[in-house]
C-alpha positions as CSV (number, residue, x, y, z in Angstrom):
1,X,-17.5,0.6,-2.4
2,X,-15.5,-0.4,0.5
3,X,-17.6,-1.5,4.3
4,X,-16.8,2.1,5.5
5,X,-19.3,3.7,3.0
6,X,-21.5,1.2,4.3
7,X,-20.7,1.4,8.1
8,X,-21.1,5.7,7.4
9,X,-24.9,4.4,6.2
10,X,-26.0,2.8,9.4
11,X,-24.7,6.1,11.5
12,X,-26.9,8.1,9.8
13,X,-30.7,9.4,11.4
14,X,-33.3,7.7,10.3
15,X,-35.8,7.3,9.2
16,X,-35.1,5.2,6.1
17,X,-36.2,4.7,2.8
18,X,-34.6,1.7,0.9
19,X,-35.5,0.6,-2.2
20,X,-34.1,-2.8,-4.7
21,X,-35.7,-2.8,-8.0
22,X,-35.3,-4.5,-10.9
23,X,-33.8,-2.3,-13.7
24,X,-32.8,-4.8,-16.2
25,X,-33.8,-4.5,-19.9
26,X,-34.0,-7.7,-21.5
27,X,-37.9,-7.2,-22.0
28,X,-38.6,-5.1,-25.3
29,X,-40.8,-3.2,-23.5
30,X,-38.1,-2.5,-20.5
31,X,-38.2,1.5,-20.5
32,X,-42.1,1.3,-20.6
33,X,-42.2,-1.4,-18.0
34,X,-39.7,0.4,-15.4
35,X,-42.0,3.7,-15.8
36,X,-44.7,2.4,-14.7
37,X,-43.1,0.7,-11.8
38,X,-41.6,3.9,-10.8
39,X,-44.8,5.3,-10.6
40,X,-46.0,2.3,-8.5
41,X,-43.5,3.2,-6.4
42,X,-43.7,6.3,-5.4
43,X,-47.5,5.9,-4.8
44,X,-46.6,3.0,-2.6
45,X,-44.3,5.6,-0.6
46,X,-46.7,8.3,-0.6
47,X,-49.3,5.8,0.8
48,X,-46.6,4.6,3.8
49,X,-46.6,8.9,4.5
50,X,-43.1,9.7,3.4
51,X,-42.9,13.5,2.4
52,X,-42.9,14.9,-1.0
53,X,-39.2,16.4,-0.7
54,X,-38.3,12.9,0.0
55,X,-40.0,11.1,-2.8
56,X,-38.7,13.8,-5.3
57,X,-35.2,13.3,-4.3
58,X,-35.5,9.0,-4.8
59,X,-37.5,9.8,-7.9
60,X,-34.6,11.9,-9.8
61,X,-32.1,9.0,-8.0
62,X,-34.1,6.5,-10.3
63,X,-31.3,5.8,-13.0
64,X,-32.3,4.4,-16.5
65,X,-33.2,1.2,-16.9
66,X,-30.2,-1.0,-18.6
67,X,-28.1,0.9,-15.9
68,X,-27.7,-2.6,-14.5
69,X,-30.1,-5.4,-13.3
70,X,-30.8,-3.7,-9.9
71,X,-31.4,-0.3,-9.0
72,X,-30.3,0.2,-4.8
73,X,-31.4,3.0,-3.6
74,X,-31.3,3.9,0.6
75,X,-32.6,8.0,1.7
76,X,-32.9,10.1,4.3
77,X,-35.5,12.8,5.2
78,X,-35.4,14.8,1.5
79,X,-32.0,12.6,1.0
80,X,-30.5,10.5,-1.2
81,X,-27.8,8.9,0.8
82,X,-26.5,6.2,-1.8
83,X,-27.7,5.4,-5.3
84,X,-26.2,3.1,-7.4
85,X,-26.9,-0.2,-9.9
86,X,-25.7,-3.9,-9.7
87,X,-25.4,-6.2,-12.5
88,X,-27.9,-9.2,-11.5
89,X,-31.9,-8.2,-11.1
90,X,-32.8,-8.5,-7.2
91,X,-33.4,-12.2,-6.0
92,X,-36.8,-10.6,-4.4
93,X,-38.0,-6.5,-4.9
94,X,-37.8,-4.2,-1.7
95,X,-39.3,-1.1,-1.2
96,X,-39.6,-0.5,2.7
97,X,-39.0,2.4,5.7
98,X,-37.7,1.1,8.8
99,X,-35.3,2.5,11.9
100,X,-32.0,1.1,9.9
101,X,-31.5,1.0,5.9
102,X,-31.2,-2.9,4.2
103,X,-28.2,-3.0,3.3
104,X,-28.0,-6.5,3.7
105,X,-28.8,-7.9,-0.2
106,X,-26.4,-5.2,-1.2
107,X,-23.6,-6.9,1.0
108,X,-24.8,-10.1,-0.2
109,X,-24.4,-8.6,-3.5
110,X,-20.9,-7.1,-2.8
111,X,-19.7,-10.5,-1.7
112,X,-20.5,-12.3,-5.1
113,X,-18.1,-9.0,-7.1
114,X,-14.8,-10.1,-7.4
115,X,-12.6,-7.0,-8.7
116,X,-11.0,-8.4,-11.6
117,X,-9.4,-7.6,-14.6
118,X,-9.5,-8.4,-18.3
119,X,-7.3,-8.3,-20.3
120,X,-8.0,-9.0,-24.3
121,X,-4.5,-9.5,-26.1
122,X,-2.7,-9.8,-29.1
123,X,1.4,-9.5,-30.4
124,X,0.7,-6.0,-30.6
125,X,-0.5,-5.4,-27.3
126,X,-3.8,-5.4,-25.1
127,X,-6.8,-4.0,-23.8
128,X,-6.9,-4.3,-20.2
129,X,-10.4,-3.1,-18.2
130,X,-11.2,-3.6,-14.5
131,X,-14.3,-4.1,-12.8
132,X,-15.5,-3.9,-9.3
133,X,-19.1,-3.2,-9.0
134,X,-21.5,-3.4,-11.9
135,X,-21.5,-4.3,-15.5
136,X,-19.1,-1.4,-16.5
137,X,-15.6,-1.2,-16.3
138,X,-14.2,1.3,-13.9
139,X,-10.7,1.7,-15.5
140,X,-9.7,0.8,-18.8
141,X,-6.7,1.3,-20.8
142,X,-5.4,0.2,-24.7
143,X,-2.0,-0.8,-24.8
144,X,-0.5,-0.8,-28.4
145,X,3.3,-1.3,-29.3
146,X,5.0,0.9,-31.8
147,X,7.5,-1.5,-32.5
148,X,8.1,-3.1,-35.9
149,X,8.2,-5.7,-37.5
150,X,5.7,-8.1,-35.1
151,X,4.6,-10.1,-38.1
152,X,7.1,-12.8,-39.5
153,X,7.3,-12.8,-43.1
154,X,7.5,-16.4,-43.9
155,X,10.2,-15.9,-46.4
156,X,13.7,-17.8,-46.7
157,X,16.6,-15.7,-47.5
158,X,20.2,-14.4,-45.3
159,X,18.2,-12.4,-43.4
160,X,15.6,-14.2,-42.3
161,X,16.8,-15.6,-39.0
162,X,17.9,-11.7,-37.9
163,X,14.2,-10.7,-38.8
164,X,12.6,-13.3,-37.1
165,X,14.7,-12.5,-34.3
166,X,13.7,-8.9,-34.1
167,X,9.9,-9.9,-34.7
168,X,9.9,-12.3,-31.7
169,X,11.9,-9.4,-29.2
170,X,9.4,-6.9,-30.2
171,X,6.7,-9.6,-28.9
172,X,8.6,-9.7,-25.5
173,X,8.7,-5.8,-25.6
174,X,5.0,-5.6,-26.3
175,X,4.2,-8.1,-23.5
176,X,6.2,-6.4,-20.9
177,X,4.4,-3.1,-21.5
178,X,1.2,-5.1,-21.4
179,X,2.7,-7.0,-18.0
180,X,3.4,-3.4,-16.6
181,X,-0.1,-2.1,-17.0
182,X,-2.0,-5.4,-16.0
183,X,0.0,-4.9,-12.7
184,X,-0.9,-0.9,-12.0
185,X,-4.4,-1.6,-13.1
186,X,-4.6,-4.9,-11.2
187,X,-3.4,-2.8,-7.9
188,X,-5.8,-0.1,-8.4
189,X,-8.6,-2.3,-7.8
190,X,-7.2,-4.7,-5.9
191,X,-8.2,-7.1,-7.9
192,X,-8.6,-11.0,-6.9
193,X,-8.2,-12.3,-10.7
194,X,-7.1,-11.7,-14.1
195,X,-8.2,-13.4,-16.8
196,X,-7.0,-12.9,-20.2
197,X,-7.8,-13.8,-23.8
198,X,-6.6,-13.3,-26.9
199,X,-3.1,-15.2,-29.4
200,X,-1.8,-18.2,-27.5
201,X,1.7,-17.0,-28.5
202,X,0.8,-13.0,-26.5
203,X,-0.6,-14.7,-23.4
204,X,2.4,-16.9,-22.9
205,X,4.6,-13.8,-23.0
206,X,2.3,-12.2,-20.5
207,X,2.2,-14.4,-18.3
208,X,6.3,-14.6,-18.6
209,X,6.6,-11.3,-17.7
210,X,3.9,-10.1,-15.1
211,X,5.1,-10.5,-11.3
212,X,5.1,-14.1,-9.9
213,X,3.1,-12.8,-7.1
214,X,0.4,-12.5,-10.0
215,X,0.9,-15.6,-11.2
216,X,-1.8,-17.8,-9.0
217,X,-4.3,-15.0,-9.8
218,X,-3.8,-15.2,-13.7
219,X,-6.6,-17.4,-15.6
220,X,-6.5,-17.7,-19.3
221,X,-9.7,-18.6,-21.1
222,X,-10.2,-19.9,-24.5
223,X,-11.3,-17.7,-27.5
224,X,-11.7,-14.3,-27.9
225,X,-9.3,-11.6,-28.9
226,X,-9.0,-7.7,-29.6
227,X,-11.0,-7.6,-31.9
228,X,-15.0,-7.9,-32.2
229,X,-15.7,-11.4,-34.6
230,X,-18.6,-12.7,-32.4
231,X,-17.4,-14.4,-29.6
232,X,-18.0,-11.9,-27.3
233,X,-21.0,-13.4,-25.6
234,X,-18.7,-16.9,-25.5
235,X,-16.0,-14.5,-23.8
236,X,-18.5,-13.4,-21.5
237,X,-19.6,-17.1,-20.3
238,X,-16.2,-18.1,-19.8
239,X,-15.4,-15.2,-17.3
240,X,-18.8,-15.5,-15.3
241,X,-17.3,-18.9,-15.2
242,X,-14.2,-18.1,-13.4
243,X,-15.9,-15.8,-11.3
244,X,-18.2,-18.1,-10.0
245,X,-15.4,-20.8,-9.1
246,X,-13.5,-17.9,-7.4
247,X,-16.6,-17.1,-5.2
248,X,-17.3,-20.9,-4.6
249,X,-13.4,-21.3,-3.9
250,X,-13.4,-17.9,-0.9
251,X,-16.7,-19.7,0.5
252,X,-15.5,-23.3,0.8
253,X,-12.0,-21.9,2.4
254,X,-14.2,-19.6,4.6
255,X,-16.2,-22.4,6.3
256,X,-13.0,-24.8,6.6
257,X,-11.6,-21.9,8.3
258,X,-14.7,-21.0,10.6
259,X,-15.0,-25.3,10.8
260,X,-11.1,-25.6,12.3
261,X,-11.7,-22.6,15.1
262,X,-14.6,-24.2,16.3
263,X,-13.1,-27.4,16.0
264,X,-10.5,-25.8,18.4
265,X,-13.2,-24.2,20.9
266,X,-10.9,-21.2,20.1
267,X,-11.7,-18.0,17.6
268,X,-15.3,-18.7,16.8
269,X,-18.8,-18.0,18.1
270,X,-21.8,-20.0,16.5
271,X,-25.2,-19.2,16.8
272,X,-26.9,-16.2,17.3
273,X,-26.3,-15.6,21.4
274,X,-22.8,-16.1,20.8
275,X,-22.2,-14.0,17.8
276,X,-24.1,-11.0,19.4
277,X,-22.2,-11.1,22.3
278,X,-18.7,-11.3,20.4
279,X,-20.2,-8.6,17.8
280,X,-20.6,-6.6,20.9
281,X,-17.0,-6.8,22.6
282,X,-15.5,-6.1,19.4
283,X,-14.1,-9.6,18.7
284,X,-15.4,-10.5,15.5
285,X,-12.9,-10.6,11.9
286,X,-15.6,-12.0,9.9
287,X,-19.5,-12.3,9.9
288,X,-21.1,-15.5,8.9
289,X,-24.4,-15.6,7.7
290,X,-26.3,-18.4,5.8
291,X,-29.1,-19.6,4.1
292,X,-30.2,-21.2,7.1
293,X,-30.8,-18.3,9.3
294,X,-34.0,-17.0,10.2
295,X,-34.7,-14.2,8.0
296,X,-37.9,-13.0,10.5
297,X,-36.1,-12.5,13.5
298,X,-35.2,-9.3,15.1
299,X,-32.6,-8.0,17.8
300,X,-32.6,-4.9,19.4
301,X,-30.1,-1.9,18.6
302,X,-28.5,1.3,20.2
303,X,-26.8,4.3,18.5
304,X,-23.4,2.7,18.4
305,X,-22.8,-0.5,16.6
306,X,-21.9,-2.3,19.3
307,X,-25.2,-1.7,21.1
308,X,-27.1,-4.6,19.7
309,X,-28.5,-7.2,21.9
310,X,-31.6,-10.0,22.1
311,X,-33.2,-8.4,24.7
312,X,-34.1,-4.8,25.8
313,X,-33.3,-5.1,29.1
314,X,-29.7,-6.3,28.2
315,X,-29.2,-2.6,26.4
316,X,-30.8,-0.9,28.9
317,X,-28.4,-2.2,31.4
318,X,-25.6,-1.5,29.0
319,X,-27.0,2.5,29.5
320,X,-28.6,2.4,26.1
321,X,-31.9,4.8,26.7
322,X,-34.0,3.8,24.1
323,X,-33.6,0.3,22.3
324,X,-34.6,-0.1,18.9
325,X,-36.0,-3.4,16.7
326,X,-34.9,-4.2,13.4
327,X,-34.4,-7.5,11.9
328,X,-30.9,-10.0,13.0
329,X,-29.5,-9.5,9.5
330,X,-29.6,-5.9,9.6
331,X,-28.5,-5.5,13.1
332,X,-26.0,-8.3,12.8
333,X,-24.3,-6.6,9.9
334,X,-24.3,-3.4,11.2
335,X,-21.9,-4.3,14.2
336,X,-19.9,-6.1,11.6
337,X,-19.1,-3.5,9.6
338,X,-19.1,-0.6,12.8
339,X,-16.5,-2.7,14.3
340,X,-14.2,-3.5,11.3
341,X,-15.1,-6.8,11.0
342,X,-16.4,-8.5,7.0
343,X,-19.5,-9.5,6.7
344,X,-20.2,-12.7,4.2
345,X,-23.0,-14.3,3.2
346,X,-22.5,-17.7,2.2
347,X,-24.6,-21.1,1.8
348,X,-25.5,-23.4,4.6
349,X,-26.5,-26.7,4.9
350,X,-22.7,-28.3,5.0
351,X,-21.6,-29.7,7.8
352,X,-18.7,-26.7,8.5
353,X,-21.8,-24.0,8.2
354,X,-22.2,-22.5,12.0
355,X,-25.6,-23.7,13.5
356,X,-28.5,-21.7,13.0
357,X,-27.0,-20.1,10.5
358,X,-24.8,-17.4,12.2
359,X,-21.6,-17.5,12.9
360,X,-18.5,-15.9,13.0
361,X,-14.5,-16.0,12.9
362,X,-13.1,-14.1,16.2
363,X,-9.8,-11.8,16.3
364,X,-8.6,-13.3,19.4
365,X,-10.2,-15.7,21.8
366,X,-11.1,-14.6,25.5
């Protein structure tokens, strides 16, 4: 999912119904359980007077719980608009209507996937899966070598150094057709890492033979292989591992980055005031928003996304007829993504975080 889904989203006519509900299944009673909070649901939207054709339309969007640890959901009048699961259950449950769809967690959310790739190895060759959003690959492929021998016998005799010889090119041959596909795969999804697995030996000669401009993105871990033996869930760890360190890495370069503009009085705007008005002359490359913000407040919107403002008045003179409210984070996004800029949610309370806990990184300076 790439910000122009997203941006498509806000341009839509409201109203909105958006929903974030915990889908995860680690409860033995998780189908049951996710029933009846369906039904709570849709009693709770009936109550806030959204119409049946509405209601019927999020209801067969629902998914199955185990889909993932969040169920997103954002309609329309009678519409479904997007529907889709994320791996983590929600930090807090949302089921709300308002003039502009929350989007904002699922941003968040977006932030914290890094497309990657995984690639499980051996002498013989590799399966290679790559993931963007949720717990499912989105692309996966086997890659098995024909070649033989790939085993060394062990043996003495004449021959043995011409055998061993063609054992260890057949390795090389294996690992260049495993290097080939990492790379296509790797492109397809753009991803920011690849960690691999598997024989010491195999992911030496992968890492030989993929491109160099691959080679600061390439993380082996330890254990794990081709086959299933019960390290899977020690595979898994390790991975959420890297990931994490890759999302902590992008953050801590973000803020030095947002740190040295301001540093600069140059390509930043921090705080709220100074962020809208950047948002709104199409200045902003990337969105800052922290812990430290205040989650309450609200600024007031027009139909493009560069209508947004802290005051009525200021859209009205701007020839905006009729101003809308909706919270900062919402609105703030919003312009973000309706003006090509990234928006990325990060955590505060560092001395390079912008003050009240908006900020942003500017194109050019004025």
């Amino acid at each position: 999912m790439d910000a122009s889904t997203l941006s498509k989203l806000y341009g839509l006519d409201g109203p909105f119904v958006t929903l974030y509900l915990d889908s995860s299944s680690t409860a033995e009673d998780a189908a049951e359980q996710y029933d009846i909070r369906w039904r709570n649901v849709l009693r709770e939207l009936e109550q806030e007077d959204v119409d049946e054709p509405t209601r019927e339309a999020i209801s067969a969007a629902r998914g199955e719980h185990g889909d993932g640890g969040t169920r997103v959901i954002v309609a329309t009048p009678a519409t479904v608009q997007l529907a889709l699961s994320l791996p983590q259950p929600p930090a807090q449950e949302i089921v709300t209507t308002g003039n502009l769809p929350v989007l904002t967690p699922l941003v968040d959310a977006l932030g914290l996937q890094v497309p990657h790739v995984v690639v499980l190895t051996d002498r013989n060759g590799a399966d290679v899966l790559a993931y963007t959003i949720g717990p499912a690959p989105v692309e996966a492929e086997a890659v098995d070598g024909d070649r033989w021998p790939v085993k060394k016998t062990g043996r003495g005799g004449w021959s043995t150094k011409r055998y061993d010889a063609t054992v260890h090119n057949n390795w090389h041959e294996n690992a260049k057709d495993v290097a080939s596909t990492v790379e296509k795969i790797a492109a397809d999804v753009s991803a920011r890492c690849i960690i691999a697995a598997g024989d010491t030996m195999a992911l030496q000669l992968l890492r030989e033979h993929l491109p160099t401009a691959l080679h600061d993105s390439f993380v082996v871990i330890e254990g794990g292989g081709r086959h299933v033996d019960g390290s899977d869930e020690l595979v898994a760890g390790r991975i959420t591992e890297v990931l994490a360190d890759q999302v902590a890495q992008s953050t801590l370069t973000l803020l030095e980055k947002f740190a040295e503009e301001r540093g600069q009085d140059d390509r930043a705007a921090e705080g709220v005031a100074a962020t809208v008005a950047a948002l709104r002359m199409g200045q902003v490359g990337t969105l800052i928003l922290t812990d430290a913000r205040d989650a309450d407040r609200e600024l007031f919107f027009g139909p493009d996304p560069s209508h947004l403002a802290l005051t009525a008045q200021e859209l009205l003179d701007l020839g905006v007829e009729q101003p809308w409210t909706a919270t900062a984070d919402e609105v703030l996004v919003r312009a973000a993504l309706g003006t090509g800029a990234e928006a990325r949610f990060v955590t505060g309370g560092v001395e390079q975080a912008p003050a009240e806990g908006v900020g942003a990184i500017l194109r050019y300076a004025v």
